[in-house]
N, C-alpha and C positions, 0 to 999 in steps of 0.2 A: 497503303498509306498508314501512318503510325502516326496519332497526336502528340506532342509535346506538351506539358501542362507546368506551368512554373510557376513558381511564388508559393506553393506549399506547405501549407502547414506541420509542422517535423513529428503531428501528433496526428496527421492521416494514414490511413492503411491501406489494402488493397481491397478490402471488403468497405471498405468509404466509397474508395474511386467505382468502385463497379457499380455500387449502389446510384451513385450520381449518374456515372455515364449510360448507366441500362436504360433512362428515362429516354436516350436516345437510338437504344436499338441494343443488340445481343454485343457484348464485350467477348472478344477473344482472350485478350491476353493485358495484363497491367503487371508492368515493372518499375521496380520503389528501388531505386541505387541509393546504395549506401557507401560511407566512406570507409575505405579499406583501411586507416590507423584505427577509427573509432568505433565503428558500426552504423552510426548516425544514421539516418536519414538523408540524403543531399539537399531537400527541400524541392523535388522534380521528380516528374515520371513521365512514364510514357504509355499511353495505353491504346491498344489495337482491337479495333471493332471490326463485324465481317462485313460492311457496307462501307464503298465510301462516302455515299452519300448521309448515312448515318453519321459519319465522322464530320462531312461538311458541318451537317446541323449544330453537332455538340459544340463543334468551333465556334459557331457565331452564335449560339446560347450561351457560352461559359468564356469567353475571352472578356475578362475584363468582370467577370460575374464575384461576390464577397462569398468566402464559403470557410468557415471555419477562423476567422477572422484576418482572412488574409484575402488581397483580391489577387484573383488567378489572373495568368498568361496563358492564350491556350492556343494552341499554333500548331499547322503542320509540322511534322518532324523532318529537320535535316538529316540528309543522309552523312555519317561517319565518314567521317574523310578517312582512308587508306592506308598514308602515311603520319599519324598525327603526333609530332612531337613536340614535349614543350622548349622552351628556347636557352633549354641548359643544356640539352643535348645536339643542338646545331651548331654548325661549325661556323664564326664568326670571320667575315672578312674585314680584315681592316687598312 
């Protein structure tokens, strides 16, 4: 399972998030998307611990928790849909 974390501050890192989430168990992995014209930050990430019960916790400790002056979203991650395209590229019936 892979958390989703949203409402982010565009001035957190990855050494923040792991900081934060280690207080709930060993962090595997944390990914800070950025946007491909600018570099940005997208204001989201996703971070993947080796427990899922570790990930439960962090869920329901930080969903809705104020950290860096923005209050988080903190949710299971959907899984990537397959085909996912935006609606410039679909073919319109009319």
């Amino acid at each position: 399972m892979t958390i989703y974390v949203g409402n982010l501050s565009y001035r957190a890192s990855e050494a923040d998030l792991k900081e934060v989430f280690a207080d709930y168990g060993e962090v595997k992995r944390v990914v800070l998307p950025t946007d491909r014209e600018t570099g940005r930050l997208r204001g989201f990430a996703f971070v993947e611990m080796s427990e899922d019960a570790q990930e439960d916790a962090a869920i329901t400790e930080l969903d809705g928790a104020e950290w860096m002056g923005r209050q988080l979203r903190v949710n299971k991650a959907k899984p990537r849909e397959e085909n996912q395209r935006s609606s410039w590229g679909k073919k319109q019936d009319y």
